[in-house]
C-alpha positions in Angstrom: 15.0 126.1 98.5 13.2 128.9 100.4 12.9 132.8 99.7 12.3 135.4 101.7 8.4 137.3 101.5 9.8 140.5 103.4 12.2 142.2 105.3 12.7 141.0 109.2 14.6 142.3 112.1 15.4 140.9 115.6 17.5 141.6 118.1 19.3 140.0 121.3 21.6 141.6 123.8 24.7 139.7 125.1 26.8 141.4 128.1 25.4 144.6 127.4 26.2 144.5 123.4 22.9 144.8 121.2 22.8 142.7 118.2 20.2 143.5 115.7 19.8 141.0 112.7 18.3 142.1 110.1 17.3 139.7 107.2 16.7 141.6 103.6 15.7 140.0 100.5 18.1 140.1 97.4 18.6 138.4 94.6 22.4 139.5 93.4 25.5 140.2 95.2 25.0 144.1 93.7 21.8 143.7 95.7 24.2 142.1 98.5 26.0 145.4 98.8 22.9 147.8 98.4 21.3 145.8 101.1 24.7 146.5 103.6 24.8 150.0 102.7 21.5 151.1 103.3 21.6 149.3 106.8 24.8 151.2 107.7 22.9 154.5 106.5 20.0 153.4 108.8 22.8 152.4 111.9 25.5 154.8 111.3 26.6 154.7 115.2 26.6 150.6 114.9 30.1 149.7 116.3 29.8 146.9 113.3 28.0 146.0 110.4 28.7 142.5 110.0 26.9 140.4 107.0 26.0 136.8 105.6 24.4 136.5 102.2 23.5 133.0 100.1 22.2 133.9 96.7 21.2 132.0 93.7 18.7 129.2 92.7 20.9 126.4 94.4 22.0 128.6 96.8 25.3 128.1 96.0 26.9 131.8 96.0 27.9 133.4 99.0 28.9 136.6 101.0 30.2 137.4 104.1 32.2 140.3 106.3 33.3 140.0 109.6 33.3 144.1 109.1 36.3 144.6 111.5 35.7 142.2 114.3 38.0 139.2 114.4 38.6 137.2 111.3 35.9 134.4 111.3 34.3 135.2 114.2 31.4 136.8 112.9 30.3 136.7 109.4 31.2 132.9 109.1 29.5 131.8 111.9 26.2 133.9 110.9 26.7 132.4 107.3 26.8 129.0 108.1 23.5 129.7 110.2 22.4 131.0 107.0 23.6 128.5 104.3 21.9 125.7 106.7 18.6 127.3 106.9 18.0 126.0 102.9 17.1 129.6 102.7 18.3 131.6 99.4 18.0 135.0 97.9 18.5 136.2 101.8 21.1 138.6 103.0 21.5 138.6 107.4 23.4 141.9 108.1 24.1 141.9 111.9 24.3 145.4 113.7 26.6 145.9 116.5 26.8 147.8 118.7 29.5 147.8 121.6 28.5 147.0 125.6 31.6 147.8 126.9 32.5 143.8 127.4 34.6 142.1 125.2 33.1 138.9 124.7 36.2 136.5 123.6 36.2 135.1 120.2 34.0 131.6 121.4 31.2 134.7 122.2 31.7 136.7 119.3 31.1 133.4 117.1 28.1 132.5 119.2 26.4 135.7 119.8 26.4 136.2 115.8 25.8 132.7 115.0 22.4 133.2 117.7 21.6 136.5 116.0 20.9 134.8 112.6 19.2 132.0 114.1 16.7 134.5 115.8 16.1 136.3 112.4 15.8 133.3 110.3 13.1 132.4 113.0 10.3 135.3 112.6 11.5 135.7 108.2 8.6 135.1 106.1 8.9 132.6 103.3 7.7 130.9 100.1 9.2 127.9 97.7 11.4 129.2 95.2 9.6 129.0 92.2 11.6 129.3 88.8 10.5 132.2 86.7 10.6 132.9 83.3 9.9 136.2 81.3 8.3 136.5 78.1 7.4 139.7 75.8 3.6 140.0 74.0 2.4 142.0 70.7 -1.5 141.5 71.1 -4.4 143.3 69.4 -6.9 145.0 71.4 -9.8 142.9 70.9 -7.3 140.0 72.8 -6.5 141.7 75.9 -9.6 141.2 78.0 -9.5 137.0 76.7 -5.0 137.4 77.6 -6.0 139.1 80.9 -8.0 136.0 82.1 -5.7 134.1 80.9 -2.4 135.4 82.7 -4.7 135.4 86.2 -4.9 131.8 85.8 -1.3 131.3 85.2 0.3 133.2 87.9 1.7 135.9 85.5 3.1 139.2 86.9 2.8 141.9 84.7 6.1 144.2 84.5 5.1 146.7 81.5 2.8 147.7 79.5 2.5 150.1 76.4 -0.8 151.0 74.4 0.4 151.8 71.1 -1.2 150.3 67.4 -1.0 147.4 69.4 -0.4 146.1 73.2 2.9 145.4 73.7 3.3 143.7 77.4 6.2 142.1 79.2 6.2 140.1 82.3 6.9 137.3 84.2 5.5 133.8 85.2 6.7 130.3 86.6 8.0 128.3 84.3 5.9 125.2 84.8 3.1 127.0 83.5 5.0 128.7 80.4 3.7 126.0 77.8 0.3 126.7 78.7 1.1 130.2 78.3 1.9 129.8 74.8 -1.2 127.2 74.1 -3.3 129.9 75.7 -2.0 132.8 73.0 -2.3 130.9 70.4 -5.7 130.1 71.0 -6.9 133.5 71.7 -4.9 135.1 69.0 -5.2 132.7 66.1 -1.9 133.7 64.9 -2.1 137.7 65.4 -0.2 137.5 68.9 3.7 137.6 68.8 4.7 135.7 71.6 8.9 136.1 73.1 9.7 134.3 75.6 13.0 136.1 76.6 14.4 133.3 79.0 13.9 129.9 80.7 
């Protein structure tokens, strides 16, 4: 599976009507609904809003609203565009905005099926790679060695606090996790408390 970098947008026009796509990274269907709301706040004129979302490592979790237009005619045929694209973690919301033509239901299915297709053309992607997240009670005079280490292994840092000790939490992929824990236990020789929170 695939995941989206960045945010894309295209647009095509079809008898008049404007269809802007917009593709939006997000990893839950809570992120599902943020992501539609804030492109409604951004479009607030749009004669619909219409959406497609696959979520999850498998890509097996899905979304869609044909936001007022004919049932199935437009977030179906913009989520199977989506669900075939082995794209996950993606959510397509499809901006409307009336020509004055009707188009039928065969164009409405078409014209938002096409839309997806041109976003899911120009969207920036990488592997999905699993992550895990881990926790880290270090002394000082391990930091600079754990450092080196975690720029090795891919590790994003999410937190850090400089109390008695270092306490940092972050995130890294899981293939490299048991070298993670080799790695601390080399540098720390038992004085680094290592938590690895899931896998």
């Amino acid at each position: 599976m695939l995941v989206p970098l960045e945010r894309a947008e295209a647009e095509i026009v079809v008898k008049k009507s404007r269809f802007i796509a917009i593709a939006i990274p997000t990893e839950s269907m809570e992120d599902v609904k943020e992501a539609v709301l804030s492109v409604r706040k951004e479009h607030p004129d749009a004669t619909h809003v219409v959406h497609a979302a696959v979520i999850g490592k498998a890509g097996t979790m899905y979304s869609s609203s044909d936001d007022r237009e004919p049932k199935n005619t437009a977030g179906r045929p913009a989520l199977e565009v989506v669900k075939g694209s082995g794209i996950t973690n993606i959510t397509v919301a499809i901006v409307r905005y009336f020509g004055g033509t009707l188009l039928g239901t065969g164009g409405l299915v078409k014209a938002y099926g096409d839309s997806a297709k041109e976003v899911l053309k120009i969207v920036r992607t990488e592997p999905l790679i699993e992550r895990t997240c881990f926790s880290m009670i270090l002394p000082y005079q391990s930091y600079t060695l754990i450092k080196r280490l975690f720029e090795t292994l891919s590790v994003t840092i999410t937190k850090e606090d400089f109390d008695i000790s270092i306490n940092i939490e972050g995130q890294l992929p899981l293939d490299n996790l048991k070298k993670l824990e080799e790695g601390a236990a080399d540098i720390g020789q038992g004085k680094i408390l290592l938590n690895v929170i899931n896998t």
